[in-house]
C-alpha positions as CSV (number, residue, x, y, z in Angstrom):
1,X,27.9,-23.1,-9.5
2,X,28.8,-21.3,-6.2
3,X,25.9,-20.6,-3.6
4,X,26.7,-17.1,-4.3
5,X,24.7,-16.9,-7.6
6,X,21.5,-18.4,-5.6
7,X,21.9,-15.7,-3.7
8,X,21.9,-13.1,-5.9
9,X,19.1,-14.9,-7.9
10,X,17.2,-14.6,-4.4
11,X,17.7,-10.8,-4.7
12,X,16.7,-10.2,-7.8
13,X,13.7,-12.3,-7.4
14,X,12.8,-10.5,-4.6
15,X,13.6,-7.2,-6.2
16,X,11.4,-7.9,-9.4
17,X,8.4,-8.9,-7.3
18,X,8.5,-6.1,-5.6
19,X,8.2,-4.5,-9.4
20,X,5.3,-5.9,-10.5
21,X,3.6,-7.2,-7.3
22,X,1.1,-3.8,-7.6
23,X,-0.7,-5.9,-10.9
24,X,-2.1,-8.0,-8.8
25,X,-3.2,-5.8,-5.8
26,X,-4.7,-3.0,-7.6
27,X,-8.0,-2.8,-6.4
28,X,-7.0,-3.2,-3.1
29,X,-4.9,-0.2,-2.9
30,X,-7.0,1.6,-4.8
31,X,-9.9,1.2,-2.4
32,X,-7.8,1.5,1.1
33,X,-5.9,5.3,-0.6
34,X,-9.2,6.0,-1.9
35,X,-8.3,6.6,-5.6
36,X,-8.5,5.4,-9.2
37,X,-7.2,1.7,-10.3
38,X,-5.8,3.8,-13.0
39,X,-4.0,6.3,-10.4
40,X,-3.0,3.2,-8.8
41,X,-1.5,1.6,-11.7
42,X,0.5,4.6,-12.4
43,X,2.8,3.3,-9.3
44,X,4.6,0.5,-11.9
45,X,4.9,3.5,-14.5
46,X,7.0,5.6,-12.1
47,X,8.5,2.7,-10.8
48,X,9.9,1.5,-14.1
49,X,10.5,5.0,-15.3
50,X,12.7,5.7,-12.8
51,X,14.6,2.2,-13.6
52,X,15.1,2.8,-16.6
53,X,16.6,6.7,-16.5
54,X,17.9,5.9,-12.9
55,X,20.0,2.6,-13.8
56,X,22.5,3.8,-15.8
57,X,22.8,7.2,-14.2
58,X,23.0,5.4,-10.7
59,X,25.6,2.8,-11.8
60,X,27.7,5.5,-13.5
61,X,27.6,7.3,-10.1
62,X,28.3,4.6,-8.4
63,X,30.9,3.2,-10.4
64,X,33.8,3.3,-7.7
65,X,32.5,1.6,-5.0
66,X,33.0,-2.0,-4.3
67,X,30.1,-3.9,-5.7
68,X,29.3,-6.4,-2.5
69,X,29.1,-3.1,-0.5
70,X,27.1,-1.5,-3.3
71,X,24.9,-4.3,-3.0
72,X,24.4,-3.9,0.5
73,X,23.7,-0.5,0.2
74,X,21.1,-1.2,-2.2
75,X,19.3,-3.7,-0.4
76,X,19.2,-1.8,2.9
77,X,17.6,1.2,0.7
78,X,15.4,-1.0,-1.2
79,X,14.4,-2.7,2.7
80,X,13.6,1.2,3.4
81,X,11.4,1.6,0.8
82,X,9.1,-1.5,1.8
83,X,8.9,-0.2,5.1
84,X,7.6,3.3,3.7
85,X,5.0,1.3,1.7
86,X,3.4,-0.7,4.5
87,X,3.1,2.7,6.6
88,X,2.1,4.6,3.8
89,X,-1.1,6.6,4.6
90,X,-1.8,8.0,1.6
91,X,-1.4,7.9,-2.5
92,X,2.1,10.3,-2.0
93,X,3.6,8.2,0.4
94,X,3.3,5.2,-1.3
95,X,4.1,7.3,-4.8
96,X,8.0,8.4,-3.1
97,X,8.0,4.6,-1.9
98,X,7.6,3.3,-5.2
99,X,10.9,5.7,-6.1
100,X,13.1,5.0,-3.9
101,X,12.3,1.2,-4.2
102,X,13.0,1.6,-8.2
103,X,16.4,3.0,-8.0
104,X,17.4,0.9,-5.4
105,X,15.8,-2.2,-7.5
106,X,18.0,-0.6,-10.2
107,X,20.9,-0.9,-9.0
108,X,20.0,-4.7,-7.5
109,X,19.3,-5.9,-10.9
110,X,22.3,-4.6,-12.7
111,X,25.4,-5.5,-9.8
112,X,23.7,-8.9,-9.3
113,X,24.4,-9.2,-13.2
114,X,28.0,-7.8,-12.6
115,X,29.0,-10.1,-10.0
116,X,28.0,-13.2,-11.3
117,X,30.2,-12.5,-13.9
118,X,33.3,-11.6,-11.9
119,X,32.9,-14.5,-9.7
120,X,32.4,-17.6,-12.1
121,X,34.8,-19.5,-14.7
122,X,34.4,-17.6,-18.0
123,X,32.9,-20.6,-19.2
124,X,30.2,-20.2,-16.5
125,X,29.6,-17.1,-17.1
126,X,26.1,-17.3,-19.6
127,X,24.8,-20.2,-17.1
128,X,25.4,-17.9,-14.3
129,X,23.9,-15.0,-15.8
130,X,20.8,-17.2,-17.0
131,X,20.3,-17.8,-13.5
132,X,19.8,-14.5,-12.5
133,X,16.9,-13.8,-14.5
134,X,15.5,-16.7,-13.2
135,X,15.2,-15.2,-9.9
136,X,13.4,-11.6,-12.1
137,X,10.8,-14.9,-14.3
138,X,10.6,-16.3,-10.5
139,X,9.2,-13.2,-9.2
140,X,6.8,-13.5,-11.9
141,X,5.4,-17.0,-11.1
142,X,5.6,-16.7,-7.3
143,X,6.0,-13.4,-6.8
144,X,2.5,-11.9,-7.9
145,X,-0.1,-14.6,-7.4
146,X,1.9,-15.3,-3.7
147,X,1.1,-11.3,-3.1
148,X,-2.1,-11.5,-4.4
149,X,-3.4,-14.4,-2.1
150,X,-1.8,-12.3,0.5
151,X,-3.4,-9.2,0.1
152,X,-6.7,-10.8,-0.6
153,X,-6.3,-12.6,3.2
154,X,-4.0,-10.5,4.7
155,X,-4.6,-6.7,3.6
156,X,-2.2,-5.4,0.9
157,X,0.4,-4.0,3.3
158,X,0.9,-7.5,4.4
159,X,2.1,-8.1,0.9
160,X,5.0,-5.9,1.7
161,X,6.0,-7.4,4.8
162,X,6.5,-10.3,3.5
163,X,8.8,-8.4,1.0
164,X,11.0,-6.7,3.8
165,X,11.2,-10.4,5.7
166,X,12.5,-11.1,2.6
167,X,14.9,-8.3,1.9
168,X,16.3,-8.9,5.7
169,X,17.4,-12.7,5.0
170,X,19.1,-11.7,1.6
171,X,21.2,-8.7,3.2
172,X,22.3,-11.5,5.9
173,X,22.7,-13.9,2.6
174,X,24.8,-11.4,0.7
175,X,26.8,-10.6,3.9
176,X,27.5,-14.2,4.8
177,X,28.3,-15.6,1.4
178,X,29.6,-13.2,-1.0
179,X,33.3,-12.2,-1.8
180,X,34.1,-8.5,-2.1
181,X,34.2,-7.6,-5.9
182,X,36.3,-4.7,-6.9
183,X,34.6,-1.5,-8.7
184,X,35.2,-1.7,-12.8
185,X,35.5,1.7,-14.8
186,X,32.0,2.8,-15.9
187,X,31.1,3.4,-20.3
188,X,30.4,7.0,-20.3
189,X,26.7,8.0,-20.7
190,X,27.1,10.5,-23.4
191,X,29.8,7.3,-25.6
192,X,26.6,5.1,-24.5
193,X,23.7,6.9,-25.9
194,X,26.1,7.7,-29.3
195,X,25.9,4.5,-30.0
196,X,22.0,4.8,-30.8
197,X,22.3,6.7,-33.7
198,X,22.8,3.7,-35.9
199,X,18.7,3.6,-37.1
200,X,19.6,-0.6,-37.0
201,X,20.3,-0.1,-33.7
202,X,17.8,2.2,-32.2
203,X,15.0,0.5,-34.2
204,X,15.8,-3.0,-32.9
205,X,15.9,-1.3,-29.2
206,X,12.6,0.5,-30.5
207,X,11.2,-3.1,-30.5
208,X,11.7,-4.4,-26.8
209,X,10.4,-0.4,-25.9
210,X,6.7,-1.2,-28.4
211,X,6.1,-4.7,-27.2
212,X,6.7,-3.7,-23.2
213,X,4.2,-0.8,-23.7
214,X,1.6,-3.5,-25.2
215,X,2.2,-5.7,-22.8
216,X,2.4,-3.9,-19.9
217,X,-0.8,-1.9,-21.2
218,X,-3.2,-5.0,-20.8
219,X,-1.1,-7.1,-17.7
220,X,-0.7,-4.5,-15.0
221,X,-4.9,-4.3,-15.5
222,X,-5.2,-7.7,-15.9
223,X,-7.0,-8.4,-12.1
224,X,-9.5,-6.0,-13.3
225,X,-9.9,-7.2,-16.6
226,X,-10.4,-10.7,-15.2
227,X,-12.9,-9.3,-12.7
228,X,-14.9,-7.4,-15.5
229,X,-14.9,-9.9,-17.8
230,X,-15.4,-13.0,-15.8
231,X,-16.3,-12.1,-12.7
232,X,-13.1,-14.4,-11.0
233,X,-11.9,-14.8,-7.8
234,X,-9.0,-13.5,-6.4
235,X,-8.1,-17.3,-6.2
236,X,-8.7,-18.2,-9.9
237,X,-7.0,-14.8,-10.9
238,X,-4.0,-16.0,-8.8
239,X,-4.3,-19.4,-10.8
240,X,-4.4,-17.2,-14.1
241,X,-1.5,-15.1,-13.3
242,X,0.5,-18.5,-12.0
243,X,-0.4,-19.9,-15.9
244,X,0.8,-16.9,-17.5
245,X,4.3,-16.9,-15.4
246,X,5.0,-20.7,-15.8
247,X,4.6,-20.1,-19.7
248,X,7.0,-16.6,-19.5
249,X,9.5,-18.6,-18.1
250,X,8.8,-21.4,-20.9
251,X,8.9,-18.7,-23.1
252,X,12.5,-17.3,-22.2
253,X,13.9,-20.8,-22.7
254,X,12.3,-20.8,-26.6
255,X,13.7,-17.6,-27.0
256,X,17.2,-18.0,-26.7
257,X,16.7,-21.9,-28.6
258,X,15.1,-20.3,-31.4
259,X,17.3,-17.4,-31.7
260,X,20.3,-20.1,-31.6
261,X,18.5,-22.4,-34.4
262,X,17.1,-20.1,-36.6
263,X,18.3,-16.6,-36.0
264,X,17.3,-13.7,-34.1
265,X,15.3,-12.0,-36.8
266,X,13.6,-14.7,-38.1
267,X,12.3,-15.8,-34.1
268,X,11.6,-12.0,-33.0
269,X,9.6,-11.5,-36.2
270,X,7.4,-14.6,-35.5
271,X,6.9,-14.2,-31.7
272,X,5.5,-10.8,-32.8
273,X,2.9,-12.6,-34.9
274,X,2.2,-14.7,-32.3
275,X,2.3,-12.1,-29.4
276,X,0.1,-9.6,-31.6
277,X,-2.6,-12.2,-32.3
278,X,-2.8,-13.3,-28.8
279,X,-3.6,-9.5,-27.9
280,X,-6.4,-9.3,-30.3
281,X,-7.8,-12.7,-29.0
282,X,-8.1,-12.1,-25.2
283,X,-11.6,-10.6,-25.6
284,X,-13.0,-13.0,-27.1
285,X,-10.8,-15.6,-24.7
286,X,-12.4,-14.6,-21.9
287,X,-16.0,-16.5,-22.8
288,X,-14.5,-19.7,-21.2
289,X,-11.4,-20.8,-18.4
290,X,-10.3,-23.0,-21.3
291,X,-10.0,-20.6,-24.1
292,X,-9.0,-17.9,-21.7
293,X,-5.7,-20.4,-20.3
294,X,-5.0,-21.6,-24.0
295,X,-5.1,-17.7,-24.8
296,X,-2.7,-16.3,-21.7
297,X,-0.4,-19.2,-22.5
298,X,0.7,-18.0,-26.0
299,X,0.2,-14.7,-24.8
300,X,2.8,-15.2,-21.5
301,X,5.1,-17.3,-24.3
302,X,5.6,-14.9,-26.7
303,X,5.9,-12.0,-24.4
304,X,9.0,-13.7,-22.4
305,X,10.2,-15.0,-25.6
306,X,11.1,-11.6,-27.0
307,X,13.8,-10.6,-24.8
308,X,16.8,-13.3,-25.6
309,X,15.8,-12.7,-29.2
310,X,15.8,-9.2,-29.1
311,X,19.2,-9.3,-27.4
312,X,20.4,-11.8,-29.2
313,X,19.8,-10.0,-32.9
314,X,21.4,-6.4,-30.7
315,X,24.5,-8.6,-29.6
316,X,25.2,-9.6,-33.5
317,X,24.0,-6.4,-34.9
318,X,26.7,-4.6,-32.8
319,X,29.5,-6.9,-31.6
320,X,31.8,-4.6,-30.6
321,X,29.1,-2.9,-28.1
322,X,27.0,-5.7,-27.5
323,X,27.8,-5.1,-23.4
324,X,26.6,-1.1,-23.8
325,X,24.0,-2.5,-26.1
326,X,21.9,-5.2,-23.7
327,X,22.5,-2.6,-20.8
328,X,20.3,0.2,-22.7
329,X,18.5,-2.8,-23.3
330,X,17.5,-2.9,-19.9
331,X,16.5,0.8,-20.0
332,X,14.6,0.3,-22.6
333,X,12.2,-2.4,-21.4
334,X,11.8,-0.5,-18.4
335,X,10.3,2.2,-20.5
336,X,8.1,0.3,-22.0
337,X,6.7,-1.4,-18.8
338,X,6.4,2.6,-17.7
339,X,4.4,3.6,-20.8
340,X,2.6,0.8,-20.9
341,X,1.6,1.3,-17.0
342,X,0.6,4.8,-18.1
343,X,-1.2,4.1,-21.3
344,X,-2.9,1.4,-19.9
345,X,-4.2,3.3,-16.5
346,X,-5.3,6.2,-18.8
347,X,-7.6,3.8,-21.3
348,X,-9.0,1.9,-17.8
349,X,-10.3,5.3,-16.2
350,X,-12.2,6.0,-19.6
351,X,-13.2,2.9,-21.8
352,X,-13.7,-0.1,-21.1
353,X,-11.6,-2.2,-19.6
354,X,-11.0,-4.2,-22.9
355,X,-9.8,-1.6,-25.2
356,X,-6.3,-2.1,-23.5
357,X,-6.4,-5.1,-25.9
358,X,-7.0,-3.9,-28.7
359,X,-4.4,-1.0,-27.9
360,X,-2.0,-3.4,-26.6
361,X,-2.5,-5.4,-30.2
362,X,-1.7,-2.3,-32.0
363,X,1.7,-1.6,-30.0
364,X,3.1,-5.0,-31.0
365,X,1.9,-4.3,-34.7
366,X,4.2,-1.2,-34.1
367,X,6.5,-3.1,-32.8
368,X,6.7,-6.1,-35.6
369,X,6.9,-2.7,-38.6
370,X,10.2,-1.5,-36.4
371,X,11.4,-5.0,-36.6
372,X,11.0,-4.9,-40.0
373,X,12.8,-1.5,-40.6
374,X,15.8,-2.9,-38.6
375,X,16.2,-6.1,-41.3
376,X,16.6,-2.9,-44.0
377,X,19.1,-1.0,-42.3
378,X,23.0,-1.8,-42.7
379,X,25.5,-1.7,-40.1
380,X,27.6,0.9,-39.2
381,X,30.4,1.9,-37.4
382,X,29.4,4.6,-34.5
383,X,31.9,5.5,-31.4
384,X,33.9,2.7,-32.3
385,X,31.2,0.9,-32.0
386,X,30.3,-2.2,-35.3
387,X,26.7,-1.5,-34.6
């Protein structure tokens, strides 16, 4: 495998901790800008919303320029935005901050994906993908507990410093070491979005949308939750969020075996079980470290496990669209981390912190009855699409 790929890994694991870094730093920010946790947590819903809408929109725009350059573009923006956040001196600043970050991190994730393609042997190809995400589960198990030490020590802005430093070396990275990659024809929007009117389809994407919003309901208000039940340190929460990112990244590599060795309807409809039960445990998980690590292991398994099912079941479900297919699929987690956000900051400002649980529970019960729906529904044939 080239260094290239590493590289590009680096960038999207810088890129996705700059995503989900605000989970961990909530109370911080909340208390330097002087408003709510829940305000504060509405910074990864507008993040992720404008991922979501922005990506494909952004990439169709962007479609003729030459991807290393596109790159570079994006990671000067995205180096732009960091800067904005560490100066920010109040909740708006940080809010436009937080936008131009996501559509910069947009296009990050998705050429990253593109040119690991374009620059390995076809028979590399999945290997060099898989390594990609490693860098977005990296971010995950480094990426939030590092900022949240940081922040804790340091102040929260410091958290973002360390960010840019990292955005600088990846744009000397990126310079140094990757080959130029010429721009491919983009899909349409309007032929992309045709392709969701297959109910099979749109209900299995429906899925990865339900189970984001539950998760992202109860983990970016998981410090606080932490705090409120258990009274932990920043340090133990740290150790907590570590646990919970070492088994999501466990968790991706059951995904794709059980999806291999027993189908991807058979794992997704499982993991939901699992994930669902998990949700509706946490309360009572919280009455000990050991039930409370037992508890955020199945929970950080499941969750993680989802996606290579999920895509897995959309790739044989529509063959002949599977690449427009685990694009929206993209979108469509990103809404779900942007509802979730939202929903969750909503429920923290007026009940207790532990109803996200319960509400969280309830979204992956959602979730596992659109799974279900999909298994009913036939395959047809939509824009020339077998979906």
């Amino acid at each position: 495998m080239n260094i290239g790929i590493f590289i590009l890994a680096f960038a999207t694991f810088v890129a996705g901790t700059v995503e989900l870094v605000i989970a961990g730093i909530l109370n911080m920010i909340a208390t330097d800008l002087e408003v709510s946790v829940g305000r504060v947590g509405q910074l990864v819903s507008i993040f992720s919303l404008v991922f979501a809408f922005g990506a494909p929109i952004l990439i169709t725009l962007t479609s003729r320029v030459e991807r290393r350059k596109l790159l570079l573009i994006a990671m000067i923006t995205f180096l732009v935005g960091n800067i904005l956040s560490i100066v920010s001196p109040n909740y708006t600043t940080l809010l436009i901050a937080r936008i131009i970050l996501a559509a910069s991190c947009s296009i990050v994730v998705v050429v990253s994906v593109t040119i690991a393609a374009k620059t390995v042997a076809v028979e590399l190809r999945g290997r060099a993908i898989g390594i990609i995400f490693m860098g977005l589960s990296a971010s995950l198990v480094l990426g939030v507990p590092l900022g949240t030490i940081i922040g804790e020590h340091w102040g929260w802005r410091m958290t973002f410093v360390l960010i840019s430093v990292l955005s600088i070396v990846s744009i000397i990275a990126i310079m140094k070491f990757l080959p130029k990659v010429p721009a491919q024809p983009a899909i349409p929007l309007l032929k992309q979005i045709a392709t969701l009117k297959s109910k099979k389809i749109a209900s299995i994407q429906i899925i990865s949308v339900l189970e984001l919003t539950g998760h992202f309901t109860v983990y970016t208000y998981f410090t606080p939750f932490l705090q409120a039940t258990m009274g932990l340190s920043t340090n133990m929460i740290s150790l907590v969020l570590l646990v919970f990112g070492v088994a999501g990244i466990t968790g991706g590599w059951i995904g794709g075996w059980a999806s291999d060795k027993f189908g991807g309807v058979r794992a997704i409809l499982v993991f939901l079980v699992l994930f669902a039960t998990s949700m509706f445990l946490l309360p009572y998980a919280t009455r000990s470290i050991t039930s409370l690590m037992i508890v955020v292991i199945l929970y950080g398994v499941m969750v993680w496990a989802l996606s290579p099912a999920v895509q897995s079941y959309l790739a044989k479900a529509a063959p002949d669209s599977a690449d427009i297919q685990l694009g929206l699929n993209t979108s469509f987690l990103h809404l779900g981390v942007a509802l979730g956000s939202g929903l969750g900051g909503y429920l923290v400002d007026h009940y207790p912190v532990t109803t996200n649980t319960w509400v969280a529970g309830i979204m992956v019960v959602l979730a596992l009855i659109s799974a279900i729906y999909s298994v009913t529904q036939t395959s047809n044939t939509v824009i020339g699409a077998d979906s």
